[in-house]
N, C-alpha and C positions, 0 to 999 in steps of 0.2 A: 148624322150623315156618315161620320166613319162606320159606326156600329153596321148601317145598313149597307153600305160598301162590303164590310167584311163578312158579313150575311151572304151577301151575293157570290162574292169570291169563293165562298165554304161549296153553297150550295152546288155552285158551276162545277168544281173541285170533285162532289160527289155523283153527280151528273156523268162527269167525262170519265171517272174510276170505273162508274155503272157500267160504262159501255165499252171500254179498255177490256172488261175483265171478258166481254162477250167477242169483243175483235181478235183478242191474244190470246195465244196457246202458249201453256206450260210447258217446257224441257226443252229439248235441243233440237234441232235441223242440222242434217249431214246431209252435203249435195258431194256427189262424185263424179268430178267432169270426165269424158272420152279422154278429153287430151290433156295434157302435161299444165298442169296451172303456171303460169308467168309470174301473178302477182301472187303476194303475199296476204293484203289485205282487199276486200271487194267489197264494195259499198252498192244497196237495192236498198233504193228513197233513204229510208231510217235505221236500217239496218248494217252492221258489221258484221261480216263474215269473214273468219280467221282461218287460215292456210293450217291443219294437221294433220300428217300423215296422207298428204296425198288428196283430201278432202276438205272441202269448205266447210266450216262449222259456225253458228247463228245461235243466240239461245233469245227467246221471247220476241219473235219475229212480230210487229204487230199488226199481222194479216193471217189469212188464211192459209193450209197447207199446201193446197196448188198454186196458188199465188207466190208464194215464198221457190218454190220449185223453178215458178216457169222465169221468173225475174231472174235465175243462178242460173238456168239455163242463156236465157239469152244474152246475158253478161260473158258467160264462158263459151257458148257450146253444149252441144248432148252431152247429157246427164247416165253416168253406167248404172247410178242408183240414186235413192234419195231417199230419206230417212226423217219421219216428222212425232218426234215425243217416240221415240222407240220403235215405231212402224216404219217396216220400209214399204215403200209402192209398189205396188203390183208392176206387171209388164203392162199393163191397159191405162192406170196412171203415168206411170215414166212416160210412154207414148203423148199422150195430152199435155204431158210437159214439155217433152221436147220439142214437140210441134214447133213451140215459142222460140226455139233455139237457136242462137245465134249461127247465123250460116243456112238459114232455113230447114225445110225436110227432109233433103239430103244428107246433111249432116244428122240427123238424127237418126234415119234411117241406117246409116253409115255406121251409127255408135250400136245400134240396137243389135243386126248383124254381128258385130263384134263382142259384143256383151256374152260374159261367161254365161252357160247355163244353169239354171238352182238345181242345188244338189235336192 
């Protein structure tokens, strides 16, 4: 009965690794709100997001890259960037992110207007 208990456990075990490793991205997430961050740390469902320089940072989000985006957005606010395993977002993603954003479209609109130009 144990035996077969910890059979199941293993298996389950290997089942939900199988599928972690297809839900979660490798490396880091940088979100850069419009406005002045308040908190230190921000919490999206299962995720820590930690205050540096200026920028929310997240490593092994375990969701997707817009997902992880638009949850930072709508915690904070429009987003000036966003940053997922080394890529930043185009202007046509950050838009779709921010859509999400705390404060609605205005505010994102608001941030985007003010967004530095790429050199």
């Amino acid at each position: 009965m144990i035996r077969m208990l910890a059979k199941s456990v293993l298996a389950s075990a290997a089942l939900l690794a199988s599928f972690g490793a297809h839900a979660q991205t490798n490396g880091a997430y940088v979100a850069t709100p419009a406005e002045t961050p308040t908190k230190t740390v921000l919490m999206t469902r299962d995720t820590p997001w930690m205050l540096r320089n200026g920028a929310y940072v997240a490593t092994n989000a375990p969701m997707r890259d817009m997902a992880a985006c638009q949850l930072v957005a709508r915690s904070t606010g429009a987003l000036t960037a966003f940053t997922a395993n080394g890529q930043a977002f185009d202007a046509a993603a950050l838009d779709a992110c921010n859509a999400k954003a705390k404060g609605g479209k205005a505010v994102a609109a608001k941030a985007s207007a003010n967004a530095a130009p790429a050199n």
